[in-house]
C-alpha positions as CSV (number, residue, x, y, z in Angstrom):
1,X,13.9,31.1,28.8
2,X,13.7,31.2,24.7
3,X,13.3,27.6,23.0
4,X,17.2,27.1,21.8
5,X,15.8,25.8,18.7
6,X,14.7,29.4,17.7
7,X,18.0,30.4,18.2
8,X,20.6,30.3,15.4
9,X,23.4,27.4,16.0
10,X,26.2,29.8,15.0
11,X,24.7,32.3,18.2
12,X,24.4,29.4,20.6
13,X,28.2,28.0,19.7
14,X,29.1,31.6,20.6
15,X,27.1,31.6,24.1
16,X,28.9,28.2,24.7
17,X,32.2,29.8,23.5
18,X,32.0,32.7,26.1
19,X,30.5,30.3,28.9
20,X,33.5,27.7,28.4
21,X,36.3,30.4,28.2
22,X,34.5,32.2,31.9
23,X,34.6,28.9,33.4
24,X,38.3,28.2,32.2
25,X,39.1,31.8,33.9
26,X,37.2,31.0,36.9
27,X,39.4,27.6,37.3
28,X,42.5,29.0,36.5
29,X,41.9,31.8,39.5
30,X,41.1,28.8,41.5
31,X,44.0,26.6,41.1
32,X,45.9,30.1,41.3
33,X,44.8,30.2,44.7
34,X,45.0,26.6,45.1
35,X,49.0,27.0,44.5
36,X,49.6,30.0,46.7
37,X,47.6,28.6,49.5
38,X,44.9,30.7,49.9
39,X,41.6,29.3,48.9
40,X,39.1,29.4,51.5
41,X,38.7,25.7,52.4
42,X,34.8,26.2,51.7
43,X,36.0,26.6,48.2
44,X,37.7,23.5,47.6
45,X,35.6,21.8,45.6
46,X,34.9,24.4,43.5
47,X,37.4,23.3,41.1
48,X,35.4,19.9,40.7
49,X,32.3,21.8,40.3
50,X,33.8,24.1,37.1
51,X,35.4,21.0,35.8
52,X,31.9,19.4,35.9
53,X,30.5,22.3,34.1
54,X,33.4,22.4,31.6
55,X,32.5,18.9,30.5
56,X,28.5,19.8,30.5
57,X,29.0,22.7,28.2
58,X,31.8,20.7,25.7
59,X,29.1,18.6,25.2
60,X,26.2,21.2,24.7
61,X,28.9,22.6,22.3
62,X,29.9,19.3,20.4
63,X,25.9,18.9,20.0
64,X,26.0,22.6,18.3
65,X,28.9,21.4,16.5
66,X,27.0,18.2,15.2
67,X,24.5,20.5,13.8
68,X,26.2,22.9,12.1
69,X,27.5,20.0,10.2
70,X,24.4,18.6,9.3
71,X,23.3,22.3,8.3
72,X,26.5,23.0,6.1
73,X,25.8,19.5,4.5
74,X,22.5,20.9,4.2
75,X,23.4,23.8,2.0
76,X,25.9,21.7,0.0
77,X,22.6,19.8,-1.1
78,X,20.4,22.5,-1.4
79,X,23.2,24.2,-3.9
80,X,23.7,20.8,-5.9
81,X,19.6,20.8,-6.1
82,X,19.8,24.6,-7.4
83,X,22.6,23.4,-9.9
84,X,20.7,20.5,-10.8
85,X,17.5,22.5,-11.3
86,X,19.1,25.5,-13.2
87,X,20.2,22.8,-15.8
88,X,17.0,21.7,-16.0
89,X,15.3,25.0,-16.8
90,X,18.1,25.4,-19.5
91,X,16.8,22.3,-21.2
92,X,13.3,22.9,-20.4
93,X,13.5,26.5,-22.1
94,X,15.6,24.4,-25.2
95,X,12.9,22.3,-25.2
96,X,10.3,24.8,-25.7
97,X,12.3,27.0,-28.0
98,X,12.2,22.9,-30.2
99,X,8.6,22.9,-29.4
100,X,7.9,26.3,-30.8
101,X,9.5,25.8,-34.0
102,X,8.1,22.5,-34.4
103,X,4.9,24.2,-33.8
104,X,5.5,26.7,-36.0
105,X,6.1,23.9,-38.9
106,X,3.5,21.9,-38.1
107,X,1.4,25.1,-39.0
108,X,2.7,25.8,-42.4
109,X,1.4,22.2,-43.5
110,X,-2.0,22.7,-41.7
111,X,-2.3,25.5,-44.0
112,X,-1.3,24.0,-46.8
113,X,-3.6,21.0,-46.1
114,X,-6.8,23.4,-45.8
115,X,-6.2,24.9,-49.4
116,X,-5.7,21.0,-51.2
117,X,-9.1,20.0,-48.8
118,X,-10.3,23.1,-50.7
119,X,-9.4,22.2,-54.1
120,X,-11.5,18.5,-53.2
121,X,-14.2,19.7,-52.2
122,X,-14.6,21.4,-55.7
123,X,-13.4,18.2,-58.1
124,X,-15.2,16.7,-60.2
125,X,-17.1,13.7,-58.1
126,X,-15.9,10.4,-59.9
127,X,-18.4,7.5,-59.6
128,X,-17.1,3.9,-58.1
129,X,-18.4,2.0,-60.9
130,X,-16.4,3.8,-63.6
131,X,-13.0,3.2,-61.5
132,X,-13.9,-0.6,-61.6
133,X,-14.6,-1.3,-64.9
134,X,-11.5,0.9,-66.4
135,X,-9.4,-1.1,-63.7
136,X,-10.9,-4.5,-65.5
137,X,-10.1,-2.8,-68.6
138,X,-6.6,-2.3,-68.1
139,X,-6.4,-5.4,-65.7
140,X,-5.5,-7.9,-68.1
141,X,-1.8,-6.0,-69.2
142,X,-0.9,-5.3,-66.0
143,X,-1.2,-8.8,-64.3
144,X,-1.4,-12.5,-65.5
145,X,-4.8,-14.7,-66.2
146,X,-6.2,-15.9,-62.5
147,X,-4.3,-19.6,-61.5
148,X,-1.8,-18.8,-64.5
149,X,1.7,-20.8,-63.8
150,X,4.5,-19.0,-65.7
151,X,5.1,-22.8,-67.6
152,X,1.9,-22.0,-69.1
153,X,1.5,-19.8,-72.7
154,X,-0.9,-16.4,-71.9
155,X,-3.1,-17.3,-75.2
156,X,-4.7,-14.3,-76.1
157,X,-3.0,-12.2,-73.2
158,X,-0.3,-10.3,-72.9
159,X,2.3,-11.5,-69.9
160,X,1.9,-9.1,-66.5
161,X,5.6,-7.4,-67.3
162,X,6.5,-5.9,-70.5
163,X,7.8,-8.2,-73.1
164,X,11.8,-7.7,-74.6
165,X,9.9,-6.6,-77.9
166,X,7.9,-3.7,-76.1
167,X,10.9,-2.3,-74.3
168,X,12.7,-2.2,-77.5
169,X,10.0,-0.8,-79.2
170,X,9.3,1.7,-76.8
171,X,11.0,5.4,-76.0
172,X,14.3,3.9,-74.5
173,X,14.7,1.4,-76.9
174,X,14.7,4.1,-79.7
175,X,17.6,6.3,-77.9
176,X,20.8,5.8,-78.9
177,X,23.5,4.0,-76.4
178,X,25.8,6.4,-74.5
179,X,29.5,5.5,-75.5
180,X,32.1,6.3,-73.1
């Protein structure tokens, strides 16, 4: 005999199906002959017998039934997974598409970076020494004395922010005032 797992549950609810409706046949024959009289009184319990067979294979076939449930639940999942995972290969081939491009940015800079490491490479070398003493040069114009308090006058020194005079005297002081 095959292993009834092997066999389809669609095929085995049919065998069931055919087994159930001979049996029915069979008992109807016998309760025909019951009614007219004529059963052999050897087959008097055979009625019994079928009906206890009835109930064994309406159980073998609520089993089937049971599974072909949990297989059509099954396939409802497996088809929400598929769904689910479509979906998600649309936004994973968005995403790459986003990736691409980004890529494809990224490398316009890298480019652009190579040529300006380029044009350092060739400039003129500056020494450290030079940087410090224009910055001490140009120190004093751009910040107050060390520990000055504004209460305090500069002396010789000219206050870290431009004074009224010097904005006046300067470019935007010589333009003339929009009217409106």
């Amino acid at each position: 005999m095959e292993d009834s797992s092997a066999i389809p549950a669609r095929d085995r609810a049919r065998v069931e199906l055919r087994e159930i409706e001979s049996l029915v046949r069979l008992l109807i024959q016998y309760f025909d002959l019951s009614a007219s009289g004529r059963m052999p009184s050897e087959d008097v319990l055979q009625p019994d017998r079928i009906a206890q067979e009835l109930i064994e294979r309406q159980k073998v076939l609520r089993s089937i039934a049971g599974e072909l449930v949990q297989h059509q639940n099954m396939n409802k999942l497996i088809e929400k997974v598929r769904a689910s995972l479509q979906r998600e290969e649309q936004k994973l081939v968005q995403l790459g598409g986003t990736l691409r491009e980004a890529e494809l940015r990224l490398q316009g800079p890298d480019m652009d970076h190579e040529a300006r490491i380029a044009a350092l490479e060739g400039a003129k070398k500056v020494n450290v020494k030079d940087i410090v003493e224009l910055a001490a040069k140009i120190g004093s114009s751009y910040s107050a004395p060390p520990n000055w308090t504004p209460t305090e006058p500069l002396g010789n020194r000219l206050p870290p922010a431009p004074t009224e005079e010097m904005m006046r005297s300067g470019h935007l002081g010589k333009e003339k005032p929009a009217t409106m």
